[in-house]
Structure formats: structure tokens, C-alpha cells
Kinemage of the C-alpha trace (Angstrom):
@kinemage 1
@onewidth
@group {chain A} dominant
@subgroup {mainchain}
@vectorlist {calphas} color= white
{ca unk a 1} P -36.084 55.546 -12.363
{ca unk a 2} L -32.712 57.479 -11.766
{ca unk a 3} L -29.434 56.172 -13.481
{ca unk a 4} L -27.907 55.525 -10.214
{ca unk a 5} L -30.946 53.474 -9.168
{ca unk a 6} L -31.041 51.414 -12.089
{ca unk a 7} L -27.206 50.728 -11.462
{ca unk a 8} L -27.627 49.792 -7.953
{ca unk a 9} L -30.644 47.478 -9.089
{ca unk a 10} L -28.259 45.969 -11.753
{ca unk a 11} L -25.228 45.520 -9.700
{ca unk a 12} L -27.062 43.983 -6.979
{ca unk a 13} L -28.669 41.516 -9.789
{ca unk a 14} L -25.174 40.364 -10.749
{ca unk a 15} L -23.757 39.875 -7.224
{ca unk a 16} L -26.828 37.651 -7.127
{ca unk a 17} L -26.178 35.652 -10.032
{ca unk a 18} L -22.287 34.969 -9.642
{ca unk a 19} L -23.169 33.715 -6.005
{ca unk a 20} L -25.840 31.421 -7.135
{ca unk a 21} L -23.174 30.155 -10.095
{ca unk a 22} L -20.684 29.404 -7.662
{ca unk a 23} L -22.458 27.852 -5.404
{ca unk a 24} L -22.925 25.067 -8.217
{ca unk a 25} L -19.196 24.554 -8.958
{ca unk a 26} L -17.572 22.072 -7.185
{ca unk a 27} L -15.192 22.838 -4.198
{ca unk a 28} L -11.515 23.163 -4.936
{ca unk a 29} L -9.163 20.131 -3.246
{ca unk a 30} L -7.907 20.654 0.220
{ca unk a 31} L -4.440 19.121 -0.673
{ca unk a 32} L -2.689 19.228 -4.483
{ca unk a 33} L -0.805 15.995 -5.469
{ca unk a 34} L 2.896 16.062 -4.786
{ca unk a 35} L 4.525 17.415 -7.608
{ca unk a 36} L 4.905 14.503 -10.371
{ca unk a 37} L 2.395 12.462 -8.865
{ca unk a 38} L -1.310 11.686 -10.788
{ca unk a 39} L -3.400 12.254 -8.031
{ca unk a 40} L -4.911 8.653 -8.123
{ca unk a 41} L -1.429 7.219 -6.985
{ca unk a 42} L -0.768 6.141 -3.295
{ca unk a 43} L 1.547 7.624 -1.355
{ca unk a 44} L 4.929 5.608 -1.104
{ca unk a 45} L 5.677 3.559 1.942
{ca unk a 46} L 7.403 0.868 3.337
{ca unk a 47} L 6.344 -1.051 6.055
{ca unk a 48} L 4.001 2.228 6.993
{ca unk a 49} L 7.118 3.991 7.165
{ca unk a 50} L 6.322 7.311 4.782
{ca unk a 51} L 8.893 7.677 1.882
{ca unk a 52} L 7.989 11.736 0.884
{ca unk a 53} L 11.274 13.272 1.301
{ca unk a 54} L 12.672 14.206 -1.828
{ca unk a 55} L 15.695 11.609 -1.811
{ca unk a 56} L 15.282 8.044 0.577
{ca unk a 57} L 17.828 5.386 1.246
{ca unk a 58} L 16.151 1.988 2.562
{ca unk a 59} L 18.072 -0.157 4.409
{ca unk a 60} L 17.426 -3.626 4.256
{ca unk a 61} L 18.927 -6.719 6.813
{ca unk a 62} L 18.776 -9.325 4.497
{ca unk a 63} L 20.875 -12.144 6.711
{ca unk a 64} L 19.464 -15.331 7.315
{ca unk a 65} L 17.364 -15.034 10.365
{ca unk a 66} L 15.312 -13.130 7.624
{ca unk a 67} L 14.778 -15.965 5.575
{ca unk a 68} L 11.026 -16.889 6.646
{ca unk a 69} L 9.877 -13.070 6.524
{ca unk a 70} L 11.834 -11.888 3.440
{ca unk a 71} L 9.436 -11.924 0.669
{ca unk a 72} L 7.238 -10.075 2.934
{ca unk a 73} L 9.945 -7.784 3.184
{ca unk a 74} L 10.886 -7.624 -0.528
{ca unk a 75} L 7.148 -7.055 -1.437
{ca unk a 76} L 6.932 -4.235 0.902
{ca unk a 77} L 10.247 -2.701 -1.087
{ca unk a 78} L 8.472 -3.436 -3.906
{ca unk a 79} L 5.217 -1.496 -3.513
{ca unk a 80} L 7.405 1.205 -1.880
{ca unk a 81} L 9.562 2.084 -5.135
{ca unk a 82} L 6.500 1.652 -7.377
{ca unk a 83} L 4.718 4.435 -5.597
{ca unk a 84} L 7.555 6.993 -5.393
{ca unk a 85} L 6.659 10.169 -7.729
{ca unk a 86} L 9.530 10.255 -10.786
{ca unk a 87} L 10.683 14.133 -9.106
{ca unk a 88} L 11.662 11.908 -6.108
{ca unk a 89} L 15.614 9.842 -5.826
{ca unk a 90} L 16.071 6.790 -4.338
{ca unk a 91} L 18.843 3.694 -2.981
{ca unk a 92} L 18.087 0.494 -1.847
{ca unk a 93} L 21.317 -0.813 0.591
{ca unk a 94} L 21.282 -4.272 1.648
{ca unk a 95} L 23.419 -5.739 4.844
{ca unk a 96} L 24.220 -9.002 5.538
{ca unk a 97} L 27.516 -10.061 6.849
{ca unk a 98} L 28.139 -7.946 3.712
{ca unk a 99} L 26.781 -4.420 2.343
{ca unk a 100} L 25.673 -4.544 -1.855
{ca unk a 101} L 22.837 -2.504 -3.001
{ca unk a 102} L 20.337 -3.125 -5.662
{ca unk a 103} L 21.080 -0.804 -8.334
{ca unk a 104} L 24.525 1.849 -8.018
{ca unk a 105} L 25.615 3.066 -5.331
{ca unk a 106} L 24.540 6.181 -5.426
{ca unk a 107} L 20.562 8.007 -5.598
{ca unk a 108} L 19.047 7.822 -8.991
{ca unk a 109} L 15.947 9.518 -9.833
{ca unk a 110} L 12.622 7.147 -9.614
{ca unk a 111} L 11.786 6.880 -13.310
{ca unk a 112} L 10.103 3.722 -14.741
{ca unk a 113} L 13.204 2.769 -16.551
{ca unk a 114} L 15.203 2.959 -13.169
{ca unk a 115} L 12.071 1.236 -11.148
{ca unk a 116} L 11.530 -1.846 -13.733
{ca unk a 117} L 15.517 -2.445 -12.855
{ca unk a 118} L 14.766 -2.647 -9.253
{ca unk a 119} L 11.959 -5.297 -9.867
{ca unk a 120} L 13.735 -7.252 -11.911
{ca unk a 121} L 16.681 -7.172 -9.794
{ca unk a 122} L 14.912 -7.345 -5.909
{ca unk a 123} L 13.540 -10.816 -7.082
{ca unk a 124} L 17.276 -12.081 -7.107
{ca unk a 125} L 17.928 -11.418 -3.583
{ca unk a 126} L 18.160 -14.041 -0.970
{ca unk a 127} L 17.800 -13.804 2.758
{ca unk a 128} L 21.343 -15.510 3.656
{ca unk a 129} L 25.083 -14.475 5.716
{ca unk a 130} L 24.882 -14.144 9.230
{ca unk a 131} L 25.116 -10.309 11.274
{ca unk a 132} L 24.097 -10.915 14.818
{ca unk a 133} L 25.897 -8.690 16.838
{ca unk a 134} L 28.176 -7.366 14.285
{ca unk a 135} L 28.979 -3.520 13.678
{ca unk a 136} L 30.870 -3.460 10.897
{ca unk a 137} L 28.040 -4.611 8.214
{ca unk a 138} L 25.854 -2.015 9.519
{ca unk a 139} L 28.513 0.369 9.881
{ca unk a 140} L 29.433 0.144 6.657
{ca unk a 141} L 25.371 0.317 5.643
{ca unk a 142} L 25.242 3.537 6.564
{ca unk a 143} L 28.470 5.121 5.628
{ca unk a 144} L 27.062 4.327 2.244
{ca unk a 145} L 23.386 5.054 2.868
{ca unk a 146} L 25.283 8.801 4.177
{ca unk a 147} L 27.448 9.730 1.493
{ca unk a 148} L 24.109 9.351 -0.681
{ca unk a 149} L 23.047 12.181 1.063
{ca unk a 150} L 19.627 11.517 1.745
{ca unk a 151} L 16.848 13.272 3.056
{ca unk a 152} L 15.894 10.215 4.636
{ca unk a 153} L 16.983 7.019 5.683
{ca unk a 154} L 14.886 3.909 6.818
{ca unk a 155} L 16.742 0.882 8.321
{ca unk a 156} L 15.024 -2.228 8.908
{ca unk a 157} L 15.941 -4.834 10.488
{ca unk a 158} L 15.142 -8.636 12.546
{ca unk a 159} L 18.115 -8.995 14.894
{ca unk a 160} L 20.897 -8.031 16.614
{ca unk a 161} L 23.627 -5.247 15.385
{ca unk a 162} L 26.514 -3.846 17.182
{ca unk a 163} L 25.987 -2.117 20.278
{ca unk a 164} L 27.953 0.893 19.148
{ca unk a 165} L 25.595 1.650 16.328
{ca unk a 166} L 23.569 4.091 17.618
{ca unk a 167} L 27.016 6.385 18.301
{ca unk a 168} L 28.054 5.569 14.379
{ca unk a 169} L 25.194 7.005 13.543
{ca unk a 170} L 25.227 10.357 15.977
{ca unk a 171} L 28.655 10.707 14.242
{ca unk a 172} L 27.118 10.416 10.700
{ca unk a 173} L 24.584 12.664 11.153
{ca unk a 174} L 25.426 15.794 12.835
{ca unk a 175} L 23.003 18.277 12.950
{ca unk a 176} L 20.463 15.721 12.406
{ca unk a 177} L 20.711 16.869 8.528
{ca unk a 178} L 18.852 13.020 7.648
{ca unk a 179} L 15.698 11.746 9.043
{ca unk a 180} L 15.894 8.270 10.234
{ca unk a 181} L 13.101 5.743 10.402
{ca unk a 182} L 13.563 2.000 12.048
{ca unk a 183} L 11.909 -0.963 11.321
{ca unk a 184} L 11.936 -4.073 13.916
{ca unk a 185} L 10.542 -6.848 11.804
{ca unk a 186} L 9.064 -9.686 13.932
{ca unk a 187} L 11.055 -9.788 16.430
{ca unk a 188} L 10.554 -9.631 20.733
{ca unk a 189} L 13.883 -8.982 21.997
{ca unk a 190} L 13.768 -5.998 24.052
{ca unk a 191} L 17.618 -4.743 23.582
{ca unk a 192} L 17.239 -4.667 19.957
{ca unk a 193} L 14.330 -3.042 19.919
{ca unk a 194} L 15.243 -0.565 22.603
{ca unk a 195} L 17.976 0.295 20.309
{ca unk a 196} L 15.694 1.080 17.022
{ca unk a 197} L 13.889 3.254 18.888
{ca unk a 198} L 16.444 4.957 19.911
{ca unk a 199} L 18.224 5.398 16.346
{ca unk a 200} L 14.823 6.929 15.944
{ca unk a 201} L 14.654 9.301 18.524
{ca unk a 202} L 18.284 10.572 18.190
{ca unk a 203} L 17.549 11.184 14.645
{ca unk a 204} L 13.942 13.188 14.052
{ca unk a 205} L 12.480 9.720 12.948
{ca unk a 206} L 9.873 7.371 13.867
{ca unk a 207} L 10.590 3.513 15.570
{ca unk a 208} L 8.242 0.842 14.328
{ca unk a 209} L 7.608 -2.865 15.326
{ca unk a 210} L 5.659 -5.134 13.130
{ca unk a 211} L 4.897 -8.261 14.667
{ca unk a 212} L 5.268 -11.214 12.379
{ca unk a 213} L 1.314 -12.071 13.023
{ca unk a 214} L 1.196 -8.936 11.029
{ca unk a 215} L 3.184 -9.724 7.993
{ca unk a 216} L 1.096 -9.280 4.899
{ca unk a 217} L -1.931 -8.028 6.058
{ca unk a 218} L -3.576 -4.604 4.489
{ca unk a 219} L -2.491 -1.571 6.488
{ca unk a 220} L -5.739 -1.152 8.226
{ca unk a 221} L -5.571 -4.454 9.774
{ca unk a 222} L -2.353 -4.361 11.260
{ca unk a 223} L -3.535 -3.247 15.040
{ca unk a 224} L -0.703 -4.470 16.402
{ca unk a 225} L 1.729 -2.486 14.625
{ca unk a 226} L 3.854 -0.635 17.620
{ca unk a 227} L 4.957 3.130 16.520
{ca unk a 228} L 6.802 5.316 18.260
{ca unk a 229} L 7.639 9.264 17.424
{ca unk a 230} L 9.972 11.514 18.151
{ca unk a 231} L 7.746 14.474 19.339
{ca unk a 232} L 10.688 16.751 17.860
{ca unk a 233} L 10.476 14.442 14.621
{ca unk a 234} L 10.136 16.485 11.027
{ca unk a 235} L 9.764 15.074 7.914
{ca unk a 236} L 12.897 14.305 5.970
{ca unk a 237} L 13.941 18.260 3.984
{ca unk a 238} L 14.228 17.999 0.313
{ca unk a 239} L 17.793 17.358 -0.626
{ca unk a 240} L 19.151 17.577 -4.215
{ca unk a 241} L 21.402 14.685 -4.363
């Protein structure tokens, strides 16, 4: 036999063998964990509401119409923070008839140092005040959620908030620079609700209304969980705070 045959006849062999090799190995993942994050850990939330931007302000209506629904609503919070990656920042605002947050005032990076703080701190909080048709808590909720500068915001909420809110907002955000998600928590008036959605729409988010049948069942179960999209909406840009 020729050299050059028994170098096709070998070459061939080989192309035969790697094949058959990698047909054994397993098939490389379709998606790579987000940065920071072991691939076994869920993807943060809250309330369904997806927390993957880089930096997130939640915004929390902790007044006393919440008071039957709030440790639903500080669980959620909960759950939320423990599954954010540590390469992602976050602030947790909360308006009553007055605006505190849990933690500073400002984004700080979710390590477990800075989530054990939240725990501890979130079980302190009461649902009490009063904010029914008032602008100036909420206002004042998202000057402070703003100068944060978040990729994205999610407000949540039970009642009723100054009709001039959705305008604040517009004003906040030009250019649309923050993604907003709203959250109408067990709640059937129509206004309100009109009005979340559209905070949402104005500002590349998503509107969501979770009846309070709903409260504190699994994700899967929650049929009745109303969502509306923006279909301009993107996904909140990474910001460096």
C-alpha cells in the first residue's frame, strides 16, 4: 500500500474515533449562570416580578390597609434579596404616610453580610400610617428610589396614591433610563389599578395584579395572577451605581 493510501486510511480512522468520543460527552448548557450565581440558585423575584438588572430598588406600601397581607409581602422581599447574585446592588424603600428604607439610603452590593441585615431588619417592620390618595409619600418614594440610580425599580402597592403620580414619574425618568415594574396587591379598584399599569407602560415595565386568593401560594399555582407587558418593555440595563 502507497504512503498516501495508508494516510488517507489513517486519517479517516481518527475522524472516526473523535466522532464516536464525542458523541459520549455530555452536551454543553444552553444558558451559563449569571455571573456570581452557583447555578443551583433561583433566579430572584418578587411577587413574579424578575429582579436581573444589575442594580433594583423595591418599593414597598407598607400603610395600614396592608396590615392583613404584609407578611405575605415581607416574605416575598425576603426570598427576593436572598436570591440576588452578590455582583448584583440593591434598596429596599418603604412608604407609608412616611418614606424610610431598610438599610441606607443608597444601593449596596448584595453580599451575605449586607442580606443577613435586611432579614434581621424586614422582621421589624409594621404595616401602619395611612397614604390613600396622597402624592407626597410616593413622591418622595421615588425621588429616593431615582437618585439611587437604578436599573430597575418595582413599586408595589394595595391602594390609592396621588393622581399626579404617573407625571412625577415621566419627569423622573426621562429617556426611560429605569425600568419600572408595578405590583397591585389584592386589591379590585379599577382606578388604581388602571394607574399601575400605566406606570408600567410609560416606563418599559411590566403591571401585575395578585389577587389576595393568591397570596402565598407556589408560583405555579397562582392562575389568577393578571400580567400585563409593555410590548416595547426591555429588561432593566446594567447600571454601576
Amino acid at each position: 500500500m502507497k504512503r498516501s493510501q495508508v494516510l488517507c486510511v489513517a486519517t479517516v480512522l481518527l475522524a472516526f474515533v473523535v466522532t464516536a468520543y464525542s458523541q459520549q460527552l455530555p452536551a454543553p448548557p444552553t444558558t451559563a449562570p449569571a455571573e456570581g450565581r452557583p447555578a443551583t440558585q433561583p433566579q430572584a423575584k418578587f411577587f413574579e416580578a424578575g429582579l436581573q438588572a444589575a442594580s433594583v430598588v423595591l418599593i414597598i406600601d407598607h400603610s395600614g390597609s396592608m396590615l392583613d397581607n404584609f407578611s405575605f409581602v415581607t416574605s416575598e422581599a425576603t426570598s427576593a434579596v436572598k436570591a440576588l447574585s452578590p455582583t448584583q446592588y440593591f434598596a429596599v424603600v418603604m412608604v407609608s404616610d412616611r418614606v424610610t428604607t431598610i438599610g441606607p439610603e443608597t444601593l449596596q452590593r448584595a453580599t451575605p453580610d449586607a442580606k443577613a441585615a435586611f432579614f434581621d431588619a424586614i422582621r421589624n417592620e409594621r404595616a401602619e400610617g395611612q397614604n390613600d390618595d396622597l402624592l407626597a409619600p410616593f413622591q418622595k418614594a421615588f425621588e429616593l428610589a431615582f437618585r439611587m440610580k437604578p436599573a430597575t425599580i418595582v413599586f408595589l402597592t394595595d391602594g390609592r396614591f396621588g393622581g399626579a403620580l404617573p407625571t412625577v414619574i415621566k419627569g423622573l425618568n426621562e429617556g426611560k433610563r429605569v425600568r419600572i415594574d408595578t405590583i397591585a396587591l389584592a386589591s379590585e379598584d379599577p382606578e388604581y389599578r388602571d394607574r399601575l399599569a400605566e406606570i408600567a407602560k410609560d416606563n418599559g415595565g411590566e403591571f401585575r395584579f395578585v389577587p389576595e386568593h393568591d397570596l402565598g401560594k407556589p408560583a405555579e399555582t397562582k392562575p389568577d395572577v393578571v400580567i400585563i407587558r409593555d410590548p416595547n418593555a426591555r429588561r432593566g440595563a446594567p447600571a454601576k451605581p
